[in-house]
N, C-alpha and C positions, 0 to 999 in steps of 0.2 A: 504494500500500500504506500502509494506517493505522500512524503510530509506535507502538512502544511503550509504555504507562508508565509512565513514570517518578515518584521520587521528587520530591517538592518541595525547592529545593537550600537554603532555610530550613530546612524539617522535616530534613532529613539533618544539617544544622552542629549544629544544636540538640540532636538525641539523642544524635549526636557531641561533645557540651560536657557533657549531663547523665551519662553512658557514665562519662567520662575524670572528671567530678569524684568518681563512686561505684568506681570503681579506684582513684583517690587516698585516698578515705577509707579503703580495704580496705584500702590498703598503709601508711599510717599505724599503723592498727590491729594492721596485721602485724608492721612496725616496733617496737612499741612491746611486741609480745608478745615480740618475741625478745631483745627489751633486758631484758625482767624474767627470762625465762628462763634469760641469760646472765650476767645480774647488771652489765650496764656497759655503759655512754653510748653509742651511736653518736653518730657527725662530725654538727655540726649540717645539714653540705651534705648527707646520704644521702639524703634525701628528694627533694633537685633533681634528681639524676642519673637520677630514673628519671619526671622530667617528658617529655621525648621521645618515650622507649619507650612511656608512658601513651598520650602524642596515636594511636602509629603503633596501638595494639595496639585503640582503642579507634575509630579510623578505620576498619581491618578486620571488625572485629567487627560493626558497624552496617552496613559492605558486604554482613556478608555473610548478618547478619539479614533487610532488603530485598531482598536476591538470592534467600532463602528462597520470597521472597511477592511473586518475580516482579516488584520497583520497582526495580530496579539492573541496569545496563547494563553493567557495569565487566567488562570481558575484552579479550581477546585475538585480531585476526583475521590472516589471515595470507593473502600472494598469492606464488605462486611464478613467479617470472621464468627464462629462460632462453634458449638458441640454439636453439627450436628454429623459429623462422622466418627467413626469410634475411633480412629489413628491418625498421629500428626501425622504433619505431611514429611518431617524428617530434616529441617534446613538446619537444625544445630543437633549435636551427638547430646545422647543421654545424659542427664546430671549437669552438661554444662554449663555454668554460669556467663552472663551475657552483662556488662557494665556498660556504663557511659559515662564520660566525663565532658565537664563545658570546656569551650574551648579557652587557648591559654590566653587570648587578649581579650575574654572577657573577666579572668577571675584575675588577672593583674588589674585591667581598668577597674575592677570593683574594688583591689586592694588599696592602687595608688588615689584614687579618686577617694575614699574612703576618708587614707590620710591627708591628701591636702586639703580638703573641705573643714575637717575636724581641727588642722593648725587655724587656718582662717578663721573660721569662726572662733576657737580658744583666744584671739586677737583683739577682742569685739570690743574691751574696755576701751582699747586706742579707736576705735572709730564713735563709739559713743561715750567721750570723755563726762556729759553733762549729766547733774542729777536727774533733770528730768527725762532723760534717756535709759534709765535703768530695766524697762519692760523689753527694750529692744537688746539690750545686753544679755538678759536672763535667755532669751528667747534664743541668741545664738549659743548660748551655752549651752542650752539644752542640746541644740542642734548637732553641738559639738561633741558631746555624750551619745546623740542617737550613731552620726556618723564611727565614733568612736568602738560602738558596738559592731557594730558593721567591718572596721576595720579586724576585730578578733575574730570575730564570727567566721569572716573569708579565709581569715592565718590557719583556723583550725581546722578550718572543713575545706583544707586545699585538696585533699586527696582522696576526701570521700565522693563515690561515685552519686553522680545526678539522678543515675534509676538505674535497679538493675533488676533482672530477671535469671528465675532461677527454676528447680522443680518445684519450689512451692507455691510462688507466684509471683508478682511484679510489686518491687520499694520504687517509686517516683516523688519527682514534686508536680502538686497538681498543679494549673494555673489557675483557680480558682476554690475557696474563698480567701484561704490562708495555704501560701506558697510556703509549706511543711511537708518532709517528706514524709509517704503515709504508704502503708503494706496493703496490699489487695490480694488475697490469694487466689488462685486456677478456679479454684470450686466456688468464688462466689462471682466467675466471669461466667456472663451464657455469651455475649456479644460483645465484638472489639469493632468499631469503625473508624477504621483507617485512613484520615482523609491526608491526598497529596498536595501542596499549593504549589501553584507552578506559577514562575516569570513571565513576562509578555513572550519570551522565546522557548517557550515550552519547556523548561529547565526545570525542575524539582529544586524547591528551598526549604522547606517543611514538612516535618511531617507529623500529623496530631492522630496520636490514638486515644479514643474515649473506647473505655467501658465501662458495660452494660451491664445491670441483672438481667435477669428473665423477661422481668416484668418493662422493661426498657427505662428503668431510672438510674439513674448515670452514677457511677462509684467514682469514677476522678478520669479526667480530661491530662493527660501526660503533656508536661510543660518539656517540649524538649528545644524550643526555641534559639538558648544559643550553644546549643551541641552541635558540632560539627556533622554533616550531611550522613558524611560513611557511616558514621556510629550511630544517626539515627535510626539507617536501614537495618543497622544491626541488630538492633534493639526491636525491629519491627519483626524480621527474621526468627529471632527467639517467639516472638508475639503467637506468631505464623503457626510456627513449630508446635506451639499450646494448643491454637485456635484453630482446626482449620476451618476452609472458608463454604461459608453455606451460600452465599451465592455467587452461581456460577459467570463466570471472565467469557466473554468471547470468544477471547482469544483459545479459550480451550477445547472448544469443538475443533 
């Protein structure tokens, strides 16, 4: 079967660069209307805070232009696992245990970020010298204790795996409601839905398994976000291994 179409991943960056500098002009302009309107100065930073939002809004938007005209691949597929055959299907050996770890420039950016946030704000006397500034000192204190956690928290759980799978069943973090990691064992999964996200060039970035009871209410949604791709199929493979799949791929006929 012939691919699809796609974008060129040049021509996608570049309309996505021209996009976000013509939302940037817009929102200067906009900026700049509400300052006369209002008669007073906005913070010289307002315009930064909404550099991110720009990149995210004007990424979409171009997705979803090409998606229009049929050159963007970017969705969502999903394979449903379950018991309803008596034997895995075999993609990992008996007893193996299957780990995952986040990758290494995110558990540094959460170390280093951790600590420099936490010096800073530990600083805050020197930026709020005055008595009557005392609620905003407190407040980055605090900030600097929460940061502070965060920085131990990451030292000591450098080495612990982000989810693993085993004979008994799957230790994850969910993403939802508290990112704790929480045990679900084999015997209380009936359904795993395995959804892929894919780029506007049809690339795999994601991969989220939720499982299921019986009854289809959801035991935890697997946060595997900033795990490295390889190790998420891997993890998905042990999944596999447990689950197999009740309904039938196409591609299997």
């Amino acid at each position: 079967m012939e691919e699809p179409e796609t974008v060129p991943k040049w021509l996608f960056h570049t309309v996505v660069g021209v996009v976000s500098m013509g939302f940037a002009a817009l929102g200067m302009v906009l900026l700049i209307g509400v300052e006369l309107a209002l008669g007073v100065r906005l913070p010289g930073g307002t315009m930064g805070g909404f550099v991110l939002p720009n990149m995210i809004v004007s990424y979409l938007a171009v997705d979803r232009l090409f998606k229009h005209f049929g050159l963007s691949r970017s969705g969502q597929t999903v394979e449903v696992r379950g018991r309803a055959a008596p034997e895995p299907e075999g993609y990992v050996e008996p007893g193996e245990v299957t780990e995952v770890h986040l990758s290494a420039g995110t558990k540094w950016g959460a170390l280093v970020g951790c600590l420099v946030v936490a010096a800073f704000m530990a600083c805050s006397p020197l930026y709020f010298p005055e008595a009557g500034q005392w609620i905003w000192r407190w407040m980055c204190l605090g900030m600097c204790g929460v940061m502070s956690i965060g920085f131990v928290e990451t030292w000591f759980d450098w080495n612990t795996p982000w989810a693993r799978a085993d004979a008994d069943g799957i230790t994850a973090v969910p993403m939802k409601p508290i990112p704790w990691r929480r045990f679900v064992p084999w015997t209380d999964i009936a359904i795993c839905e395995i959804s892929t996200i894919h780029n506007p060039f049809g690339e795999p970035v994601l991969i989220r398994p939720t499982l299921k009871r019986k009854d289809g209410k959801t035991l935890m949604v697997v946060n595997l976000s900033q795990v490295p791709l390889e190790d998420q199929q891997r993890l998905v493979r042990a999944i596999q291994a447990n689950l197999p799949k009740i309904q039938l791929d196409p591609w299997d006929f």
